[in-house]
C-alpha positions as CSV (number, residue, x, y, z in Angstrom):
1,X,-7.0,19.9,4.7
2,X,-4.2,21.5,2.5
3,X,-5.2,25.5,1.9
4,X,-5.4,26.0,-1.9
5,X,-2.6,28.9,-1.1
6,X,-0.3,26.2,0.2
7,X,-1.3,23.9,-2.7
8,X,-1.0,26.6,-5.3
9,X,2.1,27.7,-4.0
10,X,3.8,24.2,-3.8
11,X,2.9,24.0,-8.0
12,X,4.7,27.2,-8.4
13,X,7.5,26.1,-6.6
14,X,7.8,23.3,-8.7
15,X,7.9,25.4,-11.8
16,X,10.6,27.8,-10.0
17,X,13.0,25.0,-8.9
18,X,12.7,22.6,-11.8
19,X,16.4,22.6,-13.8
20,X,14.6,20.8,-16.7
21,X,17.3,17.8,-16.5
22,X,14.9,14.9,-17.5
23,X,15.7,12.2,-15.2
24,X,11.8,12.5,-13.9
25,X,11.2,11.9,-17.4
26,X,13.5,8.9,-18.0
27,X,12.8,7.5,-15.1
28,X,8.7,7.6,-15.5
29,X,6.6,5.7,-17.8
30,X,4.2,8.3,-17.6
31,X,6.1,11.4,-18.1
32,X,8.1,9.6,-20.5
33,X,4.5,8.5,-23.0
34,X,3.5,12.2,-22.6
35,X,6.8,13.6,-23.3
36,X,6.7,16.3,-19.9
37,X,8.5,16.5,-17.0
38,X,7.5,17.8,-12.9
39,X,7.1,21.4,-14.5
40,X,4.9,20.8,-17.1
41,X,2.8,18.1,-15.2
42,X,2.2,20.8,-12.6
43,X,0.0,22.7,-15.6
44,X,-1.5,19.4,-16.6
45,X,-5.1,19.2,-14.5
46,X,-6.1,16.8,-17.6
47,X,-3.1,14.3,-16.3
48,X,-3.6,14.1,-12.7
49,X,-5.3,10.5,-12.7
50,X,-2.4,9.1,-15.2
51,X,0.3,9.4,-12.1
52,X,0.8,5.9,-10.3
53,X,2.4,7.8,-6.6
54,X,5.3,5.5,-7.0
55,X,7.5,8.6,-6.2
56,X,10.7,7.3,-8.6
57,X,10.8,11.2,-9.8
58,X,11.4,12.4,-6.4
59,X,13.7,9.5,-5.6
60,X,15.6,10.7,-8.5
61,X,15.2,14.7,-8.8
62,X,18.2,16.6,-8.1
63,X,16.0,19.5,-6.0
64,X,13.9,17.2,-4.6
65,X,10.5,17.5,-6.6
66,X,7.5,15.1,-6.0
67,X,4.9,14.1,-8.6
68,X,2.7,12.3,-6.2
69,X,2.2,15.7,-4.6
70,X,1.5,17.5,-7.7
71,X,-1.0,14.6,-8.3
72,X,-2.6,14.7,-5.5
73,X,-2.9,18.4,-5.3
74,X,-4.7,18.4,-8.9
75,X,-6.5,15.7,-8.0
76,X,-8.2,17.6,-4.9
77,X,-9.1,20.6,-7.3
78,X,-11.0,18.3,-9.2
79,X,-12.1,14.7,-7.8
80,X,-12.6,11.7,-9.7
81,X,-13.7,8.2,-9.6
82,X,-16.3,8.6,-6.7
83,X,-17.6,4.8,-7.1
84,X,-13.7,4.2,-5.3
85,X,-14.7,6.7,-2.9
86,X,-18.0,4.8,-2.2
87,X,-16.6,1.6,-2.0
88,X,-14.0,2.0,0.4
89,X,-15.3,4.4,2.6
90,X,-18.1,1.6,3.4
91,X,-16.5,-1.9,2.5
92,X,-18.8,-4.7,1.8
93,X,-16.7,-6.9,2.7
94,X,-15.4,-5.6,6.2
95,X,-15.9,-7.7,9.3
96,X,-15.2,-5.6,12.5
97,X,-16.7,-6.2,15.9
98,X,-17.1,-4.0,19.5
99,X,-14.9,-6.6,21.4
100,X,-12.4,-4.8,23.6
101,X,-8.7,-5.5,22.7
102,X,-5.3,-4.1,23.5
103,X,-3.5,-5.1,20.1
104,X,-5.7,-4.4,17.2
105,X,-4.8,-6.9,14.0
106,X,-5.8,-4.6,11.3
107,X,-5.9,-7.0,8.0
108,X,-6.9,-4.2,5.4
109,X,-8.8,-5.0,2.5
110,X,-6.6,-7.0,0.1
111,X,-4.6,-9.4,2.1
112,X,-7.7,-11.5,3.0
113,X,-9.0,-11.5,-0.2
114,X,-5.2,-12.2,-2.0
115,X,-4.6,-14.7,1.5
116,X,-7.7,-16.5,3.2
117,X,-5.6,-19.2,4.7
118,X,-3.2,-17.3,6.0
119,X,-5.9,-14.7,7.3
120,X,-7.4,-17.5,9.0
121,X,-4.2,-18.3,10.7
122,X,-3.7,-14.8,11.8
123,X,-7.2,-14.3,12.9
124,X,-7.1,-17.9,14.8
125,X,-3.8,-17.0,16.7
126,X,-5.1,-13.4,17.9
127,X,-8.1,-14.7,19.1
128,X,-5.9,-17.4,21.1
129,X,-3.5,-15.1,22.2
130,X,-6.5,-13.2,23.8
131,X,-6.9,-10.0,20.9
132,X,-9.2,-8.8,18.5
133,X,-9.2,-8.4,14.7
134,X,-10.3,-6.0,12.0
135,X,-10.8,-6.6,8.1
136,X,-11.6,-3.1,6.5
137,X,-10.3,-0.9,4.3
138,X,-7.5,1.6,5.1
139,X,-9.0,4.0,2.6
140,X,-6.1,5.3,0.9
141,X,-7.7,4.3,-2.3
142,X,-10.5,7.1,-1.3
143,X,-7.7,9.5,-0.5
144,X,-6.5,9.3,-4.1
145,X,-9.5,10.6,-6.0
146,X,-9.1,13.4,-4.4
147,X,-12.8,13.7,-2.5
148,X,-12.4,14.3,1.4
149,X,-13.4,11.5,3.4
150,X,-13.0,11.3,7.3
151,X,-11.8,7.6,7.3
152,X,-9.5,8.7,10.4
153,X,-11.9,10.2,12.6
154,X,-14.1,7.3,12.4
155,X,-11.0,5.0,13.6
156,X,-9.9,6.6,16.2
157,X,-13.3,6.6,17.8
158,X,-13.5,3.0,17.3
159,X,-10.1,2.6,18.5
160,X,-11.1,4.5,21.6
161,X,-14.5,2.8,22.2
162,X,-12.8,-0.9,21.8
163,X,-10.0,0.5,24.3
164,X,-7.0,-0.2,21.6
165,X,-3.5,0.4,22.4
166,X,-1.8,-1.0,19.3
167,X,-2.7,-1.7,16.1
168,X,-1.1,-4.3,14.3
169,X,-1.0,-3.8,10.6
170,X,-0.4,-6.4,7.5
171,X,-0.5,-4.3,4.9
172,X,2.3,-2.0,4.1
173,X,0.1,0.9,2.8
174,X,-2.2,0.8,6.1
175,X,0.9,0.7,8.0
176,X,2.2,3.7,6.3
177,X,-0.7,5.5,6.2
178,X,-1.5,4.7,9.9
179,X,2.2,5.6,11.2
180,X,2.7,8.6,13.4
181,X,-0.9,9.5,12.6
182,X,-3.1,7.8,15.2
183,X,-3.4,8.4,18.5
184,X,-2.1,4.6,19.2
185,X,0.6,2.5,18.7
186,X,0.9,1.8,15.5
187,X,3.4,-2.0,14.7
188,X,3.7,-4.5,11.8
189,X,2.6,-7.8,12.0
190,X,6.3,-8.6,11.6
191,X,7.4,-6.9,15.1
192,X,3.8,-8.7,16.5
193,X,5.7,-12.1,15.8
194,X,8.6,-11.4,16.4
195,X,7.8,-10.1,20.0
196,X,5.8,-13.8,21.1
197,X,9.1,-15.6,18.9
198,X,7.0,-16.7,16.5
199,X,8.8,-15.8,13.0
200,X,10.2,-18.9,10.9
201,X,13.6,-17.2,9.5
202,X,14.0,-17.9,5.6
203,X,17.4,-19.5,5.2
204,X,18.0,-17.7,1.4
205,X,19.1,-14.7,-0.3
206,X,15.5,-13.7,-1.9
207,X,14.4,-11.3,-4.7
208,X,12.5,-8.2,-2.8
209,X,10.0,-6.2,-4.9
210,X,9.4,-3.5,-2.4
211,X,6.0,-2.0,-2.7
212,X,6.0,2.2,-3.3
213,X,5.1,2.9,0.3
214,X,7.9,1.5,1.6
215,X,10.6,1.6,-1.4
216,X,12.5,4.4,0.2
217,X,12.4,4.1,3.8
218,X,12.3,0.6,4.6
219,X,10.9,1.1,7.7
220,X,8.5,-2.2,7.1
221,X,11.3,-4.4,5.5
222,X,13.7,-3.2,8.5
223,X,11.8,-5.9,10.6
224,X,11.6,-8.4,7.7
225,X,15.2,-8.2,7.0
226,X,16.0,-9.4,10.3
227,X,14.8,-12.5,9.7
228,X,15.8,-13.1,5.6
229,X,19.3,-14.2,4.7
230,X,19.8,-11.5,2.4
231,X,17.7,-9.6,-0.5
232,X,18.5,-8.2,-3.6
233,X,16.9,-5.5,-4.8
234,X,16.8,-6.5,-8.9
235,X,13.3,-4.8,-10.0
236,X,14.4,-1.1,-9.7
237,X,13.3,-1.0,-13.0
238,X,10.0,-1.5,-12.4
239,X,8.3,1.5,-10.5
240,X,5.0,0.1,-9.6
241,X,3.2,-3.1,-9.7
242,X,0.4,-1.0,-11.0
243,X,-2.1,-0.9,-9.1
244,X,-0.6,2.4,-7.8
245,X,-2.7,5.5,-7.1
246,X,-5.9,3.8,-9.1
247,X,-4.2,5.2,-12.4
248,X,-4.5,2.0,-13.9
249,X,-7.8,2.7,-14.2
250,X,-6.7,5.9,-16.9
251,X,-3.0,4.6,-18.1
252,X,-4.0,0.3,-18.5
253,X,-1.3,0.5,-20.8
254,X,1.0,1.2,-18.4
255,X,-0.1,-0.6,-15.7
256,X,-0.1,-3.9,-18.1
257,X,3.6,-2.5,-18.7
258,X,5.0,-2.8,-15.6
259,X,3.1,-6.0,-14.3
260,X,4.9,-7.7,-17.6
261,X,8.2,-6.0,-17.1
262,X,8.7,-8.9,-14.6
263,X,8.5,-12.7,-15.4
264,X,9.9,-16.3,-14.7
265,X,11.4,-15.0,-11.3
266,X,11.3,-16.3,-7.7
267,X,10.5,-13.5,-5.8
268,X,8.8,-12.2,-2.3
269,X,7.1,-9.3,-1.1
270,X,4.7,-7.8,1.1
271,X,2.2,-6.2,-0.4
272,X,-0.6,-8.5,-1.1
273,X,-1.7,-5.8,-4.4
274,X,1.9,-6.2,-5.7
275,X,1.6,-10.6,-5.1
276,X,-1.4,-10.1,-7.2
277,X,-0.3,-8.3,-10.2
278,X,2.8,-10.4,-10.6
279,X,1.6,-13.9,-9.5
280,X,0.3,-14.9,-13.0
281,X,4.1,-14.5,-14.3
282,X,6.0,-15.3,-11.2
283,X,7.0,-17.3,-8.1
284,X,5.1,-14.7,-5.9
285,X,6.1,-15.1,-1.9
286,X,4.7,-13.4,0.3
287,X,6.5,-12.4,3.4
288,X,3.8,-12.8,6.4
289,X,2.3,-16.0,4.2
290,X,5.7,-17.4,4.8
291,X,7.0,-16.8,7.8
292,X,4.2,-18.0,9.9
293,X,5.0,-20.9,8.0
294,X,2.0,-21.1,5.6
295,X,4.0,-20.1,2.7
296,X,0.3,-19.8,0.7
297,X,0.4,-18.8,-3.0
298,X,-1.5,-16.1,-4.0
299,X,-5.4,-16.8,-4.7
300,X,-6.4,-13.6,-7.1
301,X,-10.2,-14.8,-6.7
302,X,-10.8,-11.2,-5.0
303,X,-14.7,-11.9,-4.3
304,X,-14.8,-15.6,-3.1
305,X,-11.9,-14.9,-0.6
306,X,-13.1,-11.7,0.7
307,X,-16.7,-13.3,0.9
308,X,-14.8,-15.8,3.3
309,X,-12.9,-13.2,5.6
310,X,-16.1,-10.9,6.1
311,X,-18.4,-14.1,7.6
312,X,-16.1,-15.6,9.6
313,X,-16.9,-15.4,13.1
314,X,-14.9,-15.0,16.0
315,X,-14.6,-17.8,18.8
């Protein structure tokens, strides 16, 4: 837990070492509709929700200022949402079992309900190969409202009790929110595949929208771009799918903003949230879908899919 003197002092900081330049401003939807910039949104405990964590700002701050951590440090002084909280922390539609298993597939929550055939593949060739699987919620969407949960406790004794030594993760924001921070090994799906030679290469240059948790490291799409012709990264614009941070759920202008700043394109990613938001418009691909050679389009019937992912059994 973050002290409120570390907190408190990171909001000061931001006032010290902001040069008031703008580009967080330009560069941000949000700060631009409420005409502030990092200093001023660190006084704004009324805006804390309205911040999609896409981190642009920081990607383009001079001193290195971060929005998503002045949001999520108002957000912990006062939580909201805690329906999300509720949700996630116990997901209806999870499907988990006490089988032992040295590599973990960890689906998430939204790729089986976005991807059911594609979940059934993965779940089919685990089960072959001789591992286990997990559909549940990664609950980063708990983290954002800002109430404590102890999602990560509760893993790692499951992790422990089902003797786990990797977990294999789908979703870019489990992966990323799993990395470095269990007690296991913590892979993508992609370096899963790759490691049995299973990974049909795509033979094109392809249009990437890279999701926010792993816009500015890469260290997902390092593994995917091993096996892509090339990418282009064209939707810089575009900061967020959004879905980010639940603040669609306060700024729905903004969130139908930037899921119509894209349209008529061909283009992949791997984020089954981000497939979602854009599929209506778009050629959506997405990465895993395609490169075990299902290529399936996105499906955004959320409840019927999910419903199908939580009773299927396990052979």
């Amino acid at each position: 837990m973050i002290s409120n003197k570390s907190t408190n002092d990171y909001l000061q900081e931001v006032k010290d070492k902001c040069i008031d330049c703008g580009k967080c401003t330009k560069n941000c939807p949000f700060l631009t509709k409420y005409k502030i910039n990092l200093k001023d949104f660190a006084d704004r405990q009324d805006l804390a929700f309205s911040c999609f964590l896409c981190q642009k700002c920081k990607a383009v701050c001079p001193v290195d200022l971060d929005g998503k951590k002045i949001s999520l440090i108002l957000r912990k002084q006062n939580p909201k949402f805690e329906s999300v909280k509720k949700q996630k922390e116990n997901y209806f539609f999870k499907n988990k079992s006490k089988r032992k298993t040295k590599d973990l597939l960890y689906l998430g929550c939204n790729f089986p309900a976005f991807y059911p055939d594609t979940t059934k593949y993965l779940m089919e060739l685990f089960n072959k190969e001789g591992f286990d699987y997990s559909i549940d919620c990664c609950n980063l969407p708990s983290d954002f409202t800002g109430f404590e949960n102890n999602y990560m406790e509760r893993l790692e004794k499951e992790l422990q009790d089902k003797e786990v030594e990797r977990i294999v993760c789908v979703c870019p924001n489990c992966f990323h929110k799993f990395y470095k921070n269990l007690s296991v090994e913590v892979i993508t799906i992609f370096k899963w595949l790759e490691e049995r030679d299973m990974i049909q290469d795509i033979d094109e240059e392809v249009n990437v929208f890279f999701p926010c948790s792993d816009r500015y490291n890469h260290i997902m799409f390092e593994e995917i771009k091993r096996h892509i012709k090339g990418f282009n990264n064209k939707y810089i614009s575009t900061n967020c799918c959004g879905a980010g941070g639940i603040a669609g759920k306060s700024e729905k202008d903004i969130a139908t903003q930037m899921q119509n700043s894209i349209k008529n394109e061909k283009m992949y990613t791997y984020c089954a949230t981000c497939s979602s938001k854009f599929v209506a418009n778009n050629e959506v691909h997405h990465f895993v879908s395609k490169m075990v050679g299902i290529d399936e389009k996105c499906d955004p019937s959320f409840f019927k899919n999910a419903l199908k992912g939580k009773f299927r059994g396990r052979k």
